[in-house]
N, C-alpha and C positions, 0 to 999 in steps of 0.2 A: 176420587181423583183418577185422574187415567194412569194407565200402568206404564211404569219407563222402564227404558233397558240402558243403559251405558254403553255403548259398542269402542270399549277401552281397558287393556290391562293396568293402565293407572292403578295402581293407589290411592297417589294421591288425587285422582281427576276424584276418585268415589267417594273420599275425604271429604273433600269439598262438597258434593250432592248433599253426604251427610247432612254438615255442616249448617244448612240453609234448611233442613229435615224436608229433603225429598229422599220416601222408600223408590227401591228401585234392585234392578234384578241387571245383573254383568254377564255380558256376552263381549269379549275381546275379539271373537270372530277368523280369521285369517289369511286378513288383508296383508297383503304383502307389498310395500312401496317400491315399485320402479317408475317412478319420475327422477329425471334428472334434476340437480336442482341448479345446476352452472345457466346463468341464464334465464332462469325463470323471474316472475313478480313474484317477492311472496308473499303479499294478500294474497291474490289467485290461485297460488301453491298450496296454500295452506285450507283454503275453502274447498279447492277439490279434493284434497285426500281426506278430509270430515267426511265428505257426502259419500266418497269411496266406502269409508272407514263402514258408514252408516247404511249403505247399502247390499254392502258385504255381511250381514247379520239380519238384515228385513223380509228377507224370506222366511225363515224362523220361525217372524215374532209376529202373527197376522194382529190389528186392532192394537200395537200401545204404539207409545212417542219413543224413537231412538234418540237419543243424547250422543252426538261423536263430536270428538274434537281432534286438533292436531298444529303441535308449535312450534317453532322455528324462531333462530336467533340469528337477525342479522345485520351482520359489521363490515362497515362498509360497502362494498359491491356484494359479500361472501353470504351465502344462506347457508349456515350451522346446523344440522342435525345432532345426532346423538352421536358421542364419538365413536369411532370404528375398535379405539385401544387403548392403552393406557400412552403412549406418544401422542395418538391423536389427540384425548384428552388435552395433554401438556401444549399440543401446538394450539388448541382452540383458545384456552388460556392465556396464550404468552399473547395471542392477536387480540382480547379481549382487556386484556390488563391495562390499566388507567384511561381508559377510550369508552365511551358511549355507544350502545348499541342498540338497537329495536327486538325486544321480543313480539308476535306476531301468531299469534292465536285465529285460528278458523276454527267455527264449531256451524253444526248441521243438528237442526230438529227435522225429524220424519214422523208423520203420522202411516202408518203403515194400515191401517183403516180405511182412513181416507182419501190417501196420496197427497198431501198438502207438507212441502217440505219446507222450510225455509234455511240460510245460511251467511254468516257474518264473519266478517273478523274484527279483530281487536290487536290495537295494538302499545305499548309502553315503552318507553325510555329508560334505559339502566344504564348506569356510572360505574365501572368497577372500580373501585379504588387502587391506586398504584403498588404489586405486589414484587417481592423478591421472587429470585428465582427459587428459594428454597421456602420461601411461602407457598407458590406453587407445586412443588413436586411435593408437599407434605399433602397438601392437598387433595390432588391426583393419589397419591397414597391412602386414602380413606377410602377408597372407592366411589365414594359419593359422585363423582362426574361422567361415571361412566356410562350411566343409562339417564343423561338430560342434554337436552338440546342445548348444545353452547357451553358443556361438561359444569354446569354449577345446576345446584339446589339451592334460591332463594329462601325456600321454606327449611333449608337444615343448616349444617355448618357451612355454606353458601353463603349465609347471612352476614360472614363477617369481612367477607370479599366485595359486598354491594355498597355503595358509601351511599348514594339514593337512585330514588326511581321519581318518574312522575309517570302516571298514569296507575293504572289498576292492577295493586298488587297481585292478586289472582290470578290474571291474564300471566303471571311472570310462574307462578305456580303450576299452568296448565289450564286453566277454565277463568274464563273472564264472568264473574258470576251475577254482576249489576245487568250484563248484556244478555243474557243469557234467562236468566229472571224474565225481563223486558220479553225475549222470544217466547218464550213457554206459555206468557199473555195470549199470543195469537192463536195457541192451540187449549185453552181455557184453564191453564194451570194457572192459578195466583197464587204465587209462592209464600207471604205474609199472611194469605184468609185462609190457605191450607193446614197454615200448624193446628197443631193441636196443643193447647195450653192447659 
């Protein structure tokens, strides 16, 4: 199988790789985001800062596949990144609380090889359930919101703030991994003939 790189400090994006048992080697790189996001599409937002993410590490890595991604949550008019603070946190919160929102996944394959890149996004619906204000600030007190886009962790005590989703829980995680699978096709990764049993 060809060699992948992750071009992501995730955790949990690498969790996930695991997960589906692709090996693979982390290179986080350092891309530094200045795009405004006032304004922007975030499909389109989100798909260029992958290929950024993914291009910023491809000199490196001559001959494998880069995996980048990068997510975004947004409510209303507003594109959420990761909060600035713990206030920030609380306000992203309190505009999230009992309202629907799109999380909004772009992920980038690179064949650095070959020059054949491809890139997608993906995106799901979340409900947060209607919260107090001191459900909130407990919250925000775990730390947990403070390195996710839209200050929650679906995948942690997050969990108990989401009442549902439609669409692909993954995508809400950081890597849409049905789509993603699907990509990897184009550059001859088959994710199910690759395990090893």
């Amino acid at each position: 199988m060809r060699k992948i790189v992750l071009a992501s400090a995730s955790p949990r994006r690498a969790e996930l790789l695991r997960q589906i048992g692709l090996e693979f080697e982390v290179d986080q790189g350092d891309y530094r985001e200045e795009v405004p996001l006032a304004g922007a599409d975030p499909r389109e937002l989100v798909k260029y800062l992958s290929r950024e993410k993914a291009k910023n590490v491809a000199f490196r890595h001559p001959d494998v596949l880069i995996v980048a991604a990068d997510t975004v949550v947004v409510c209303g008019n507003n594109i959420l990144g990761k909060p600035p603070s713990v206030s920030g946190a609380r306000k992203m919160l309190k505009a999230l609380n009992g309202r629907a929102h799109l999380v909004v996944t772009g992920f980038t394959v690179m064949d650095t090889g070959g020059g054949k890149s491809t890139t997608r996004s993906v995106e799901t619906r979340v409900l947060v359930k209607k919260l107090t204000a001191g459900e909130i600030d407990a919250y925000v007190r775990t730390g947990e919101p403070l390195d996710k886009a839209g200050a929650y962790g679906i995948q942690g005590l997050g969990a108990v703030i989401v009442e549902r989703i439609e669409g692909d829980y993954f995508n809400v995680v950081g890597l849409p991994l049905a789509a993603l699978a699907e990509a990897l096709k184009e550059f001859g990764v088959e994710v199910l003939a690759a395990l090893k049993l």
